[in-house]
C-alpha positions in Angstrom: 23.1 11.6 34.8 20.5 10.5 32.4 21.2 10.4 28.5 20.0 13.3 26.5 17.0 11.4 24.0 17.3 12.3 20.4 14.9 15.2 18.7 12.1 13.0 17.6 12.8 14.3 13.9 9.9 11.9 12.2 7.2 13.5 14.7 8.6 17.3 13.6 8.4 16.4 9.7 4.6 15.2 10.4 4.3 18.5 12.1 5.7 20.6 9.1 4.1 18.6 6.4 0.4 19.3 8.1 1.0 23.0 8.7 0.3 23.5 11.5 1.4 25.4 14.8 2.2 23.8 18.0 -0.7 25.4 19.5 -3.2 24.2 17.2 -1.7 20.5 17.4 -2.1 20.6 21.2 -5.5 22.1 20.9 -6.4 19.1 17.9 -5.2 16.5 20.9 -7.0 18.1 23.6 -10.5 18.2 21.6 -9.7 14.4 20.3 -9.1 13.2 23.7 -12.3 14.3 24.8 -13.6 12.6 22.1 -12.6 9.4 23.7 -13.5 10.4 27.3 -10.4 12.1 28.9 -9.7 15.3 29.7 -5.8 16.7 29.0 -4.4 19.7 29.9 -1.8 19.1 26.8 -0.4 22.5 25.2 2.2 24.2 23.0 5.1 23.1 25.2 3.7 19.5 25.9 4.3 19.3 22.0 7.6 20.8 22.0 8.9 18.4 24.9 7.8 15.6 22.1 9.3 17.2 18.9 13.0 17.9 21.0 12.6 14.3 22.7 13.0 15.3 26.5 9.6 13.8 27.0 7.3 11.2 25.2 3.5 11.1 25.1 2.2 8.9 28.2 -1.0 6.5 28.3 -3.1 7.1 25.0 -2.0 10.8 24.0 0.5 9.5 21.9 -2.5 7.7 19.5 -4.3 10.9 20.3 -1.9 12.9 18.6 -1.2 10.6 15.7 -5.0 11.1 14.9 -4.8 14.9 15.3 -2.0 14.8 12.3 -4.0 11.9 10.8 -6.7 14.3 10.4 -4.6 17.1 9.2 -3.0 15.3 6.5 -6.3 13.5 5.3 -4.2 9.8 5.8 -3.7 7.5 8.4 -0.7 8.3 10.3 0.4 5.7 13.2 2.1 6.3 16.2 4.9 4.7 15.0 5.2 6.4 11.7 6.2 9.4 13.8 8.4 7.7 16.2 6.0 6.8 19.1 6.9 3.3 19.6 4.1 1.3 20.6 5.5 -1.8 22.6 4.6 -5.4 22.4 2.4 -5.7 25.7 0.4 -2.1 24.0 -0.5 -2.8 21.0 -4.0 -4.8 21.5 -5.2 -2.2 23.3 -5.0 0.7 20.3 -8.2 2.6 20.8 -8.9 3.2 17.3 -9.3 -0.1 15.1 -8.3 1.6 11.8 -5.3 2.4 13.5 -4.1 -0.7 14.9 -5.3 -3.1 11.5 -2.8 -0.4 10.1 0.0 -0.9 12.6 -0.8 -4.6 11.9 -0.5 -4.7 8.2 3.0 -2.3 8.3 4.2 -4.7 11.0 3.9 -8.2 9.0 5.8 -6.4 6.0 8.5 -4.4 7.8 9.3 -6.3 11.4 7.1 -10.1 10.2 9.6 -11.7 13.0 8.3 -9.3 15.5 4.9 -9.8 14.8 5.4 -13.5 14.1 6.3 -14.2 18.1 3.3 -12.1 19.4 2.4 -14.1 22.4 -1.2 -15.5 22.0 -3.0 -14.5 25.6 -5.8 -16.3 27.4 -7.1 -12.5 29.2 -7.2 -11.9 25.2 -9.9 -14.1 24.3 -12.4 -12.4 26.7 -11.6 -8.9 24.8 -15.0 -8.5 23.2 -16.6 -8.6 26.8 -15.5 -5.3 27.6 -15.0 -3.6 24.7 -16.6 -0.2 25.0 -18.5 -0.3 21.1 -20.0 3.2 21.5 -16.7 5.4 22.6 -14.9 3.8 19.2 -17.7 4.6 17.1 -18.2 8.4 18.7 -14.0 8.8 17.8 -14.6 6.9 13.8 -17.4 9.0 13.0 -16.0 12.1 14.2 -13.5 12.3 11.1 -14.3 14.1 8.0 -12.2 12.3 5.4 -11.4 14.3 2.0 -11.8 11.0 -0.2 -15.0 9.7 -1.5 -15.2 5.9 -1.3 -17.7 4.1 -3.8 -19.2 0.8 -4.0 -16.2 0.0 -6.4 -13.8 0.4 -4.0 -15.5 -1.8 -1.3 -15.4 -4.5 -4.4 -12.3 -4.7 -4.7 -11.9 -5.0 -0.8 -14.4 -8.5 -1.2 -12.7 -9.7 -4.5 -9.3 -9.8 -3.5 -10.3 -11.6 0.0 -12.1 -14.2 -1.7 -9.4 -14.8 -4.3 -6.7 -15.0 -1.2 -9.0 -17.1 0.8 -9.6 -19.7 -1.9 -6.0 -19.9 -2.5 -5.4 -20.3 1.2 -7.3 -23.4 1.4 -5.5 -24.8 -1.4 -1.8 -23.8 -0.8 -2.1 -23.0 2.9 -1.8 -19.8 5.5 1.9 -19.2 4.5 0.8 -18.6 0.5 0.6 -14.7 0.1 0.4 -13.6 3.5 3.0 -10.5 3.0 0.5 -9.5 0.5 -2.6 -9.4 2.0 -1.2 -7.2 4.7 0.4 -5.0 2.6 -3.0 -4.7 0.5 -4.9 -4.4 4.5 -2.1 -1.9 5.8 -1.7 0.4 2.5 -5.5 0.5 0.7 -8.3 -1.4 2.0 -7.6 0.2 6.0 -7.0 3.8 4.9 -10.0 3.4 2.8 -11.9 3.3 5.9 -11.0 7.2 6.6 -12.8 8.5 3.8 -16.2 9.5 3.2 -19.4 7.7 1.9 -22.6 8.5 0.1 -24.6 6.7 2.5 -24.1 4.5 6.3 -25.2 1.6 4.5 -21.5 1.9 2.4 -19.2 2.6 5.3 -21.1 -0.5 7.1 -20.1 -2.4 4.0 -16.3 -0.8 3.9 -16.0 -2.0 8.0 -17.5 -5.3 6.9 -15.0 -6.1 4.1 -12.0 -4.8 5.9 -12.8 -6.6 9.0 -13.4 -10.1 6.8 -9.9 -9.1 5.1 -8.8 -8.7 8.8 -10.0 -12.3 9.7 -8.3 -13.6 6.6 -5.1 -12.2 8.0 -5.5 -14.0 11.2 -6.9 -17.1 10.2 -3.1 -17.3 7.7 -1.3 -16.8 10.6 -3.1 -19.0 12.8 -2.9 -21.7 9.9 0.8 -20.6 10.1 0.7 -21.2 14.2 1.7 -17.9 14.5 -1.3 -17.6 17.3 -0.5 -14.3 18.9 -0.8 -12.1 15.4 -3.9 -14.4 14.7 -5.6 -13.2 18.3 -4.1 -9.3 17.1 -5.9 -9.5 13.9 -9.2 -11.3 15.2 -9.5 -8.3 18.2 -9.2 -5.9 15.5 -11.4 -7.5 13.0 -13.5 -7.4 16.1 -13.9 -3.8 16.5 -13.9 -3.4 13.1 -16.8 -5.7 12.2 -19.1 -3.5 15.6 -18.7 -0.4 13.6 -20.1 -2.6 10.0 -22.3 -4.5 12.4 -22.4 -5.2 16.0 -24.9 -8.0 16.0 -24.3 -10.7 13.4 -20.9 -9.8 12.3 -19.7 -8.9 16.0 -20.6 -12.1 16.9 -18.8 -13.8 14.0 -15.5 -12.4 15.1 -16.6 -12.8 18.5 -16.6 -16.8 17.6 -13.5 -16.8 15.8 -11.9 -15.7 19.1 -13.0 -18.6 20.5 -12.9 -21.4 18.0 -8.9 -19.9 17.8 -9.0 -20.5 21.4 -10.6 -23.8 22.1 -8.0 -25.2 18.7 -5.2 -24.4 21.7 -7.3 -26.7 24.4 -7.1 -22.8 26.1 -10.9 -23.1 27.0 -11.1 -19.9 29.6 -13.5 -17.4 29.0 -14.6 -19.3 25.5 -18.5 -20.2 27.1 -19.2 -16.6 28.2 -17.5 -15.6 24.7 -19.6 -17.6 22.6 -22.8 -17.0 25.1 -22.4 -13.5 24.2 -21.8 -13.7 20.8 -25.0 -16.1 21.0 -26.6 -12.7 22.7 -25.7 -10.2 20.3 -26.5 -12.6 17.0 -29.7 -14.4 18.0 -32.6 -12.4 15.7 -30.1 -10.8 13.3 -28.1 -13.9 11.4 -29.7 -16.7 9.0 -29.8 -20.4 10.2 -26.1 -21.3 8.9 -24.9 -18.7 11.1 -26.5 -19.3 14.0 -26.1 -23.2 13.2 -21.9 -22.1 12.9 -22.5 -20.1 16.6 -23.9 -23.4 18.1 -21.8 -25.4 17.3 -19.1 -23.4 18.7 -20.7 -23.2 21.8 -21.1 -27.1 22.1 -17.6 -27.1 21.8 -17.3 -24.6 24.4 -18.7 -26.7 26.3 -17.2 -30.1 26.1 -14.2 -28.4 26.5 -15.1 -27.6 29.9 -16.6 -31.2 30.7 -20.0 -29.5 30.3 -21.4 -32.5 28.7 -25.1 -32.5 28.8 -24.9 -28.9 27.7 -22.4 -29.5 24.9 -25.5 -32.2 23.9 -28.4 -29.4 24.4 -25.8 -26.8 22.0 -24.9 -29.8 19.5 -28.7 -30.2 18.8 -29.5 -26.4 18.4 -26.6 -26.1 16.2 -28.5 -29.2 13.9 -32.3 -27.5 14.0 -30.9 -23.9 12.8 -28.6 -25.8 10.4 -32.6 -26.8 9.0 -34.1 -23.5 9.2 -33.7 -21.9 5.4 -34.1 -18.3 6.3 -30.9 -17.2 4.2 -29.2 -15.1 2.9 -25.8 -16.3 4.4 -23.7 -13.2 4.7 -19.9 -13.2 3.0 -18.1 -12.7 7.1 -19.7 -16.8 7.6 -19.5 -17.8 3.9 -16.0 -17.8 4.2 -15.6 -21.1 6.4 -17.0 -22.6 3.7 -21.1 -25.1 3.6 -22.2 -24.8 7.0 -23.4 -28.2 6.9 -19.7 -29.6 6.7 -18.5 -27.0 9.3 -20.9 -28.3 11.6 -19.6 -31.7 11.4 -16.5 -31.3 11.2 -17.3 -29.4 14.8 -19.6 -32.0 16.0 -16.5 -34.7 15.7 -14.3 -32.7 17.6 -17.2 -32.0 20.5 -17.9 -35.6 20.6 -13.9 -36.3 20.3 -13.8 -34.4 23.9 -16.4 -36.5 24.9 -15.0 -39.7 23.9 -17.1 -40.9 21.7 -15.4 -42.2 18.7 -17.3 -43.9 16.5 -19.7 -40.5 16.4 -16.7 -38.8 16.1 -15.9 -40.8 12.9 -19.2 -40.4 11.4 -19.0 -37.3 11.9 -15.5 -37.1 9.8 -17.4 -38.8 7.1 -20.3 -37.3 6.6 -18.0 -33.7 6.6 -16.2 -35.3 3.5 -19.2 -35.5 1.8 -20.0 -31.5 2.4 -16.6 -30.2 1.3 -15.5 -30.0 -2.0 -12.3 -31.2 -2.6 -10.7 -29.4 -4.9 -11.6 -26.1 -3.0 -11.0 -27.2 -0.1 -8.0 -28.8 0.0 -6.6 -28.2 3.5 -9.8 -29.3 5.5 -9.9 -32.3 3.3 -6.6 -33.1 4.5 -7.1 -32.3 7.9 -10.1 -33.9 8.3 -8.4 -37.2 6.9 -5.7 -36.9 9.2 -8.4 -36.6 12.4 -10.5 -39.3 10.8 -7.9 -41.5 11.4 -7.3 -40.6 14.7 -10.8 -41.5 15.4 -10.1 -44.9 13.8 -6.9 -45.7 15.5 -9.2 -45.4 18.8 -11.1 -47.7 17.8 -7.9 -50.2 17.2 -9.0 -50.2 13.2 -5.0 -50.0 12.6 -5.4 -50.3 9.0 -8.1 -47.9 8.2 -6.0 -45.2 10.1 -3.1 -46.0 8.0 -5.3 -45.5 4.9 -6.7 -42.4 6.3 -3.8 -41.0 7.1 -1.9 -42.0 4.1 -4.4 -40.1 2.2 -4.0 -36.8 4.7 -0.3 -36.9 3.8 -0.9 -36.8 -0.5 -3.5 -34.1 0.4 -1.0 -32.0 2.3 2.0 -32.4 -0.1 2.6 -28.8 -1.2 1.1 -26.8 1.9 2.8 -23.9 3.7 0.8 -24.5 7.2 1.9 -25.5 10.6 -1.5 -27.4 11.1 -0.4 -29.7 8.9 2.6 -30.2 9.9 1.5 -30.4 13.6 -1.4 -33.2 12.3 1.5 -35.4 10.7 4.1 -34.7 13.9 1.2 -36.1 16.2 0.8 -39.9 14.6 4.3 -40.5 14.6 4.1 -42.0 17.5 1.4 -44.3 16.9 3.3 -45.3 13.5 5.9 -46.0 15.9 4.0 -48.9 17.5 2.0 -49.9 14.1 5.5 -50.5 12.7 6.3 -52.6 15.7 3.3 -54.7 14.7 3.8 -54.8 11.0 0.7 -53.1 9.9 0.5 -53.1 6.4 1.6 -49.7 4.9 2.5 -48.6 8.4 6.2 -48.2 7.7 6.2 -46.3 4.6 4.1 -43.9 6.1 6.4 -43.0 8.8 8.9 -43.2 6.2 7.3 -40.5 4.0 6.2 -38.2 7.3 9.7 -38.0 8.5 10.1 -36.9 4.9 7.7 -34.0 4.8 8.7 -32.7 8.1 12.2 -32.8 7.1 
């Protein structure tokens, strides 16, 4: 005999808190389902089954009814607020992206381990390709929220992701993390259920939540925690179609696959950045489009696509020349284009073997970067330009390079550079066998760090 389930008492207490009937909660989740395209036959007794715990909400009713409530109580209300577990295989495919950034944000506080082993998914990168934009936006704009938002507010939303993202590139992906998803889950997501005094502030509210959404993922993928990383870019996705589903769309649509192509996981990442290249061509400056580019030659190389990767390297140089600005904040945030580009242009010639462009290329990105700012790429792109140099058999430039990735790094709560010192130990190995100068106290000093 099956075991009686518990009264789902969390779902009841929503119930009595909005005031409502059964009747009218069923008939709320009947009219918001249709909203979203399906038709439910859900009444009085369905809700009842839910509220005594002899049945649970199948498919998407469950997110249907935690909007219902949501729109009752004038607050975002998850499914798993009132006990309708979402489960781990689920959760990227939360129909309403206020919602999941929410679920998101609550789950980094209160389960971080659960979140932390989220598996990153290759069928995940190629999300954007059939997302339905226009059934999301129908469902967002059908609220009426109680709270008026102002241009402050949105402020705010911008300030406090540029503060966290410059201290991210100086302390590293693990810095403040907890924070930033507890500010995304608890204020700058529910935000996004108000209402505005014009479209042109709710686009800007979607815009800087779905950059405080990339922040999130690019900490954890900084953290190698890639599975919340690909969670946070979908839903920075979705968010960034409602703010703008041409230039910032593609964006996100990019950071899917640069995430992607950093894992050598190269499926689906040309017809992810082609599509991106689609939806942003006509709408974005030249450092934008120079930043899409040169994602796409990447893309490409990847793939052993090399006279495209070429043909995509050289488009990404001649937008990087056109001066059409202004650069929005959503690309600002990877900091000067011009070093991006390069630092990008190493890696797509790294794939195609060619090392001594690759090491130019390392140069000339140390040049664009400040280094105070930008602590971590400095480091990082130190620790690659040696690499370049050690294929090249220059032992003791490498050594000097990578000696100087290592003070960089000293400090840093991130797994890529942890992952960038693991990956020359064994190259110290043989340079110690060879008594190249310096060679030993480096290894000495890595073993050190990673200790």
């Amino acid at each position: 005999m099956a075991a009686q389930r518990e009264p789902n008492s969390r779902l009841r207490d929503a119930i009595d808190a909005a005031g409502c009937t059964y009747e009218a909660l069923a008939r709320d989740v009947r009219r918001i389902a249709a909203e979203n395209g399906e038709i439910l036959q859900t009444n009085k007794s369905a809700i009842s089954h839910w509220v005594n715990g002899t049945r649970a909400p199948s498919g998407r009713v469950g997110q249907y009814l935690a909007e219902a409530l949501s729109r009752r109580a004038g607050r975002v209300i998850t499914p798993n607020e009132v006990g309708l577990h979402v489960g781990d295989a689920d959760a990227p495919a939360e129909s309403d992206p206020v919602l999941a950034v929410t679920d998101l944000g609550r789950a980094d506080v209160e389960r971080r381990r659960f979140l932390a082993i989220a598996a990153f998914t290759t069928a995940g990168v190629a999300m954007p390709l059939g997302y339905d934009h226009e059934a999301t936006a129908r469902m967002l704009r059908a609220r009426t929220g109680t709270s008026l938002v102002g241009a402050e507010d949105v402020d705010v939303v911008r300030q406090i992701t540029a503060a966290f993202s410059a201290a991210d590139e100086r302390l590293g992906g693990g810095h403040g993390l907890t924070t930033v998803t507890a500010y995304l889950a608890d204020t700058a997501a529910p935000m996004l259920r108000g209402s505005f005094p014009s479209e042109a502030l709710r686009r800007a509210a979607f815009s800087a939540v779905a950059e405080l959404a990339y922040l999130a993922g690019w900490k954890h993928h900084d953290l190698g925690e890639e599975g919340a990383a690909q969670r946070y870019y979908q839903v920075g996705y979705k968010l960034a179609c409602e703010a703008d589903p041409y230039g910032h769309a593609a964006w996100m649509m990019r950071a899917l696959a640069h995430q992607a192509l950093s894992l050598r996981q190269p499926h689906h990442c040309v017809d992810l950045v082609e599509g991106a290249l689609r939806a942003g061509l006509g709408h974005v400056d030249g450092q934008t489009e120079a930043l899409l580019h040169i994602t796409h030659a990447r893309a490409y190389a990847a793939v052993d696509e090399h006279p495209l990767a070429a043909r995509a390297l050289l488009a990404a140089e001649d937008a990087l020349l056109r001066e059409d600005g202004p650069q929005p904040s959503y690309s600002r945030v990877s900091g000067p284009a011009a070093g991006t580009v390069a630092s990008h242009t190493a890696r797509t010639l790294t794939d195609l073997a060619d090392h001594i462009g690759t090491e130019q290329q390392h140069r000339d990105a140390l040049t664009r970067w400040d280094p105070v700012k930008y602590k971590r790429v400095h480091a990082l792109t130190h620790a690659d330009l040696g690499d370049s140099l050690a294929a090249q058999a220059r032992a003791d430039e490498a050594v000097a390079a990578w000696t100087q990735a290592l003070v960089l790094m000293e400090g840093m709560t991130s797994d890529r550079t942890r992952k960038a010192i693991t990956s020359i130990r064994s190259t110290l190995a043989v340079y110690q066998r060879r008594r190249v100068p310096g060679a030993a106290d480096l290894a000495r000093r890595a073993r050190e760090v990673l200790a």
